[in-house]
C-alpha positions as a Markdown table, in Angstrom:
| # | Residue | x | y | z |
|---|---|---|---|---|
| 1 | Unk | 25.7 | -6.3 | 71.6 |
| 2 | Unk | 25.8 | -7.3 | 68.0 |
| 3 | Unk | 25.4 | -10.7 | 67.2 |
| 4 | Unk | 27.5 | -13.0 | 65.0 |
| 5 | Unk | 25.1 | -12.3 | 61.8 |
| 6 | Unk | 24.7 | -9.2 | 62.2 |
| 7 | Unk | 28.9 | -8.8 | 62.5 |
| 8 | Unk | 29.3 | -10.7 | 59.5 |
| 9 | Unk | 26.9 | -8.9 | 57.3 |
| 10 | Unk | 28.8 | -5.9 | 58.2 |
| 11 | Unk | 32.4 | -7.3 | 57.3 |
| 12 | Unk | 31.2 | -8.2 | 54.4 |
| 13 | Unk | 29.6 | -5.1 | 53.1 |
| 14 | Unk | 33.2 | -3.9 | 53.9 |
| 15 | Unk | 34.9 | -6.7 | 51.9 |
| 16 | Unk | 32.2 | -5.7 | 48.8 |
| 17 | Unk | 33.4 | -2.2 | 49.1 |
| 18 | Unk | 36.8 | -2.7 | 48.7 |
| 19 | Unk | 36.8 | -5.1 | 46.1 |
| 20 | Unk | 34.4 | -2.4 | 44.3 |
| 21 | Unk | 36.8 | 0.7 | 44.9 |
| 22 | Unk | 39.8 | -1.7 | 44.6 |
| 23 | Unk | 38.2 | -2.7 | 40.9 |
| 24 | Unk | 37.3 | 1.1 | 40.0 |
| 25 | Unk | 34.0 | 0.9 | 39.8 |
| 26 | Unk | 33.6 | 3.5 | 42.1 |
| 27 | Unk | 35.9 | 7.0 | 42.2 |
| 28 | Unk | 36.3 | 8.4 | 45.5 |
| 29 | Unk | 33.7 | 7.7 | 48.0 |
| 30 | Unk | 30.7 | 7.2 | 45.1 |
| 31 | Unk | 28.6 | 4.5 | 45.2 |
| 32 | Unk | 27.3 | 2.6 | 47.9 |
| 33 | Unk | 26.6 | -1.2 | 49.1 |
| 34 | Unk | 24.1 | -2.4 | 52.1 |
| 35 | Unk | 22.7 | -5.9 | 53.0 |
| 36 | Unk | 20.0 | -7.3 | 54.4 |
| 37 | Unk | 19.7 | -9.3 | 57.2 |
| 38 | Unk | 17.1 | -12.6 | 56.7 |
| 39 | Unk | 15.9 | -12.7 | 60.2 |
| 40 | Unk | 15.4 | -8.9 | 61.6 |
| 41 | Unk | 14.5 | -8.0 | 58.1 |
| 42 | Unk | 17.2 | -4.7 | 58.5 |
| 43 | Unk | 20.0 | -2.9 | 56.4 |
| 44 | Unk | 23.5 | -2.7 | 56.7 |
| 45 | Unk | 24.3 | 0.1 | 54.6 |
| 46 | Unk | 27.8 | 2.1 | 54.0 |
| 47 | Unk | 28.3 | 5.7 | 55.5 |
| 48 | Unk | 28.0 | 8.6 | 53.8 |
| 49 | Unk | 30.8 | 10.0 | 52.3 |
| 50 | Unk | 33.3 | 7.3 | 53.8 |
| 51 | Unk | 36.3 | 6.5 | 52.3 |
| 52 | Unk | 36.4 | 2.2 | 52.0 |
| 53 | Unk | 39.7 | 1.7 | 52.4 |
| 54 | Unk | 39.3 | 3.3 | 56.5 |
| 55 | Unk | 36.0 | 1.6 | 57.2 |
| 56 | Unk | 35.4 | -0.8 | 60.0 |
| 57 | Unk | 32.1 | -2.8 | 60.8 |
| 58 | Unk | 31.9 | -0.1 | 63.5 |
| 59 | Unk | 31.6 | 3.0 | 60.7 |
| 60 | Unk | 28.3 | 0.5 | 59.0 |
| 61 | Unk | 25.0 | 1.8 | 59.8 |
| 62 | Unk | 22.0 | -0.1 | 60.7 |
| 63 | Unk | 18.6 | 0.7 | 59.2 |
| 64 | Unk | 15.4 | -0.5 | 59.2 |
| 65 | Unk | 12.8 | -1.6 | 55.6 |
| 66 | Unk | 11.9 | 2.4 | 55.5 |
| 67 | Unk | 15.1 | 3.8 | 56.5 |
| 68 | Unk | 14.8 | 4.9 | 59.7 |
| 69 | Unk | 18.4 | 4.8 | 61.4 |
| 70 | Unk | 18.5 | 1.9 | 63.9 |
| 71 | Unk | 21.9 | 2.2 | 64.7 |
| 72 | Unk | 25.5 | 3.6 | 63.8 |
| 73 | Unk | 27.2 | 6.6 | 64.7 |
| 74 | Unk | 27.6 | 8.4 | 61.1 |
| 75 | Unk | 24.8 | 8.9 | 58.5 |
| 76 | Unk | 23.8 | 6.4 | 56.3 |
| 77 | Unk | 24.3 | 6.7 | 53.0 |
| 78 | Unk | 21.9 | 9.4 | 50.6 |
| 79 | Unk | 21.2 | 6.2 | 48.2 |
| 80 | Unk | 19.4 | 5.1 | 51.8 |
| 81 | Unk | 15.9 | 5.6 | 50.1 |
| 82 | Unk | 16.6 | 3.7 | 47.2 |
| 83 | Unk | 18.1 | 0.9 | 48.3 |
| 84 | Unk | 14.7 | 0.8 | 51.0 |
| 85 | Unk | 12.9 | 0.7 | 47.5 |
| 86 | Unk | 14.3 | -2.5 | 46.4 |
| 87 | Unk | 14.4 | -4.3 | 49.4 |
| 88 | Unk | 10.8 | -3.4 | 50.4 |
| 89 | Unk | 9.9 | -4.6 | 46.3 |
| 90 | Unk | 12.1 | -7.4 | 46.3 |
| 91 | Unk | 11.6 | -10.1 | 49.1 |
| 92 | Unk | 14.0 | -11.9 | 47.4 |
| 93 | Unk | 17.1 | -9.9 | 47.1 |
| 94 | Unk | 19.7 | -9.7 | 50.2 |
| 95 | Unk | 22.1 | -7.4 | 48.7 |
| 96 | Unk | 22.9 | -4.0 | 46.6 |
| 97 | Unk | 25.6 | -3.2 | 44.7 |
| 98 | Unk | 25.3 | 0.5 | 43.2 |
| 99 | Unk | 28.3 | 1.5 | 41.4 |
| 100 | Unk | 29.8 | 4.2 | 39.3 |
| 101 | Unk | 32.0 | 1.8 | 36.9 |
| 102 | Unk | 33.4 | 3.2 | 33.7 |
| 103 | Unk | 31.8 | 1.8 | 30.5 |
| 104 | Unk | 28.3 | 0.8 | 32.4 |
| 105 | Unk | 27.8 | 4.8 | 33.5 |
| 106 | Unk | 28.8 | 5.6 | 30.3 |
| 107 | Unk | 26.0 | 4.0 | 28.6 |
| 108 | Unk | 23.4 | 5.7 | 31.5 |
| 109 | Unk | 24.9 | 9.2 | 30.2 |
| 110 | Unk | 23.7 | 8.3 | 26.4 |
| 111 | Unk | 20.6 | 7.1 | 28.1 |
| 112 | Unk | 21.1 | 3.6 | 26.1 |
| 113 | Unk | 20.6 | 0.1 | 27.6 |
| 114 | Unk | 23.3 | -2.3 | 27.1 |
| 115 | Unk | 22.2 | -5.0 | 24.5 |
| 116 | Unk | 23.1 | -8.8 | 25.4 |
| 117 | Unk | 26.0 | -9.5 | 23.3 |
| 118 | Unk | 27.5 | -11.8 | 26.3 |
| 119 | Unk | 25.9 | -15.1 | 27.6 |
| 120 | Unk | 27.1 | -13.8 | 30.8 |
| 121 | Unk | 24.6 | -11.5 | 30.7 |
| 122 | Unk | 21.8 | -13.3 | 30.0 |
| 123 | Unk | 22.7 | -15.4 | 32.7 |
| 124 | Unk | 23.0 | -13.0 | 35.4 |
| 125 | Unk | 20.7 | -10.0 | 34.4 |
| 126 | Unk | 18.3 | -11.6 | 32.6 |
| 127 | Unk | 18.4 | -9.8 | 29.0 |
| 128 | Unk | 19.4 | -6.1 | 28.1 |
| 129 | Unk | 20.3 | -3.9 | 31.3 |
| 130 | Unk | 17.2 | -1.4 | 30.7 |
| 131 | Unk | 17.9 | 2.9 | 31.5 |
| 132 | Unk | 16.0 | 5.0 | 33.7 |
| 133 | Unk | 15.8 | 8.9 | 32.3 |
| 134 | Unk | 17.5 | 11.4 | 34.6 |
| 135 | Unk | 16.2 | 11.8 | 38.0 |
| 136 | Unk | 17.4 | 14.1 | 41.2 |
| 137 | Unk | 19.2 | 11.0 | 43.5 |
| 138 | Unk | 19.1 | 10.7 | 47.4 |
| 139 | Unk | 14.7 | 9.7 | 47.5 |
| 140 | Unk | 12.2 | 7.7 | 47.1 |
| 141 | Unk | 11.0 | 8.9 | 43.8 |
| 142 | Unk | 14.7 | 7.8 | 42.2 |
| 143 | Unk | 14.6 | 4.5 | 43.4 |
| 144 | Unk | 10.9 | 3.7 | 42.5 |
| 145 | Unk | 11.6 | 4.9 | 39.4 |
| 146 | Unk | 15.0 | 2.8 | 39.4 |
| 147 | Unk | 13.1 | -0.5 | 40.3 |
| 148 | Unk | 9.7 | 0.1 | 38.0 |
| 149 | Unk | 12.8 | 0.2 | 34.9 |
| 150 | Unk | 14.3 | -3.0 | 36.3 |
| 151 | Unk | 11.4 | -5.5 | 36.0 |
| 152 | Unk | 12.4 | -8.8 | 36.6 |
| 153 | Unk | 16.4 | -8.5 | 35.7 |
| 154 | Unk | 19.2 | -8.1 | 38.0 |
| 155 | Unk | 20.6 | -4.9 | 37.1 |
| 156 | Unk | 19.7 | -1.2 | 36.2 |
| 157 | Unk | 21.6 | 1.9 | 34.5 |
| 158 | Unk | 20.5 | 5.0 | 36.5 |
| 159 | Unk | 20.7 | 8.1 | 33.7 |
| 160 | Unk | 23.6 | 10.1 | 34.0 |
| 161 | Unk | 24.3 | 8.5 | 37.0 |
| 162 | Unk | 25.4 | 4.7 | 37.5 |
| 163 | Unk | 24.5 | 1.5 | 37.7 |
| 164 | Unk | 22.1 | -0.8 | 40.6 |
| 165 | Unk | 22.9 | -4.6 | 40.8 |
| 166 | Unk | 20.5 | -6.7 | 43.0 |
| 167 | Unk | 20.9 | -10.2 | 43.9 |
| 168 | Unk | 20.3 | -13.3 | 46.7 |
| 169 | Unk | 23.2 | -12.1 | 48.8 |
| 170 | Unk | 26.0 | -9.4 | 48.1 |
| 171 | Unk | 28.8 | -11.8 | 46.9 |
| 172 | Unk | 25.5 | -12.5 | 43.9 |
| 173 | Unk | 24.7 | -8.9 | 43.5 |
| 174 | Unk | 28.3 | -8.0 | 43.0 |
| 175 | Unk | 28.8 | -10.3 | 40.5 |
| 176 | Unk | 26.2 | -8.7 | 38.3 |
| 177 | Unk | 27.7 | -5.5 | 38.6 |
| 178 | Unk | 31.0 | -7.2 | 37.2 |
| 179 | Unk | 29.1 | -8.8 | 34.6 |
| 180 | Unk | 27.7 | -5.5 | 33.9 |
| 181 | Unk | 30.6 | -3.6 | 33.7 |
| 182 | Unk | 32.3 | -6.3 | 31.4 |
| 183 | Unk | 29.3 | -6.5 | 28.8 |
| 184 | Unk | 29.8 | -2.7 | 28.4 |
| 185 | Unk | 33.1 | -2.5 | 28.2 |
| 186 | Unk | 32.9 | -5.2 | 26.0 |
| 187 | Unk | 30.3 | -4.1 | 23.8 |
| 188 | Unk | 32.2 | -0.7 | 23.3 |
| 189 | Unk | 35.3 | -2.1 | 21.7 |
| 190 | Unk | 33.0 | -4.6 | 19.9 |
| 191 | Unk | 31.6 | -1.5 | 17.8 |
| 192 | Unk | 34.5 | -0.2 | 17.0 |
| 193 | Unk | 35.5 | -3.4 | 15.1 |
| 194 | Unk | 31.6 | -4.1 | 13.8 |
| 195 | Unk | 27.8 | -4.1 | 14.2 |
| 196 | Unk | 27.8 | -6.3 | 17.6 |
| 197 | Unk | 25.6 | -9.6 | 17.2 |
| 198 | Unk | 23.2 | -9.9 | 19.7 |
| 199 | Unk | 22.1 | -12.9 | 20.7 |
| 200 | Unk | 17.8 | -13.3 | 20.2 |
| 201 | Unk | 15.2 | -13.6 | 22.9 |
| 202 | Unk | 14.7 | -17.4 | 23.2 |
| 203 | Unk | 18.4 | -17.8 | 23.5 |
| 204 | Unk | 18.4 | -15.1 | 26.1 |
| 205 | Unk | 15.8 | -16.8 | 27.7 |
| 206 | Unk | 17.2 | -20.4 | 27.5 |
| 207 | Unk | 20.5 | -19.2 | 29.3 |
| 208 | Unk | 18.7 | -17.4 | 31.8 |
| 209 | Unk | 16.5 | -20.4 | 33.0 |
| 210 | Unk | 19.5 | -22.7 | 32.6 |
| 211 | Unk | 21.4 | -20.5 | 34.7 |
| 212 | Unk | 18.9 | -20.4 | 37.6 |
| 213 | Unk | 18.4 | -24.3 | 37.3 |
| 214 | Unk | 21.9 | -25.3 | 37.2 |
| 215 | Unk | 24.8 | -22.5 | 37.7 |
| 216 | Unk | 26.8 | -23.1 | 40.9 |
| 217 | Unk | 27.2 | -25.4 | 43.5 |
| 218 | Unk | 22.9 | -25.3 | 44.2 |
């Protein structure tokens, strides 16, 4: 019988996949979201190949920190392994985000980094959202490699892939992937007016600390 955490974790890995689709940062049934729960220490994870709109908390798969299938009746999905890889690296992240939005993906197919042009994103990600080269998806190899590219920010361009947004919870994570999106969407139609202006290091950093300290109702 599933308990009321685990049932809530589930609905909202549901709710974080509509608004994803719903926003179109994910065409057809690309992309993929889990959570983690903070007392068994397992995944709630989308399907593969599920259509969001159709899901119910019944269709979300269970699995545990090295991907073993715990419980669900369809197969988790092929980003399993890397989303393992974060959560097994990360103690302190409780939710995944990995997307396929427009302008982000764009810059992971000119294997470029989006540069902080937005204080929104040195608040959220923590500087420049770094790119991993190409690398074959669906194991472990593609997430280590995924997470070692990361560091200490909140967000990573997969090459010629997509984008991975970490955070404390999944309403946090999915934020970054918004903010993500925006700075390269953003930063797009920004060249094509002028030479961006990015903001320096210590500014970076200032926003990013004060952001920690004092964003939100902490």
């Amino acid at each position: 019988m599933a308990n009321l955490q685990t049932n809530e974790l589930k609905e909202k890995v549901i709710e974080i996949s509509l608004r994803m689709a719903n926003a179109k940062m994910a065409p057809a049934t690309w992309g993929n979201i889990s959570a983690r729960d903070s007392v068994s220490g397992n995944i709630y994870i989308t399907p593969s190949g599920m259509p969001y709109q159709s899901m119910t908390i019944a269709d979300i798969c269970e699995v545990d920190i090295a991907g073993n299938r715990i419980d669900g009746k369809w197969k988790p999905s092929t980003e399993t392994p890397l989303h393992c890889v974060f959560y097994r690296n990360k103690p302190n992240i409780f939710g995944i985000v990995h997307t396929h939005s427009l302008f982000a993906t764009a810059f992971a197919c000119i294997n470029r980094s989006i540069p902080v042009i937005l204080a929104t994103l040195a608040g959220t990600v923590g500087g420049e959202v770094p790119v991993t080269p190409y690398h074959a998806s669906g194991n472990t190899e593609f997430g280590a490699k995924a997470l070692a590219v990361m560091g200490d920010k909140t967000a990573v361009l997969l090459g010629n892939h997509g984008v991975v947004a970490v955070g404390k919870d999944l309403e946090d994570a999915y934020t970054v992937a918004e903010v993500v999106e925006n700075a390269a969407k953003l930063y797009s139609i920004a060249k094509g007016l002028a030479e961006p202006n990015c903001l320096p290091q210590a500014e970076v950093d200032f926003i990013r600390s004060k952001y920690l300290a004092k964003y939100g109702q902490k």
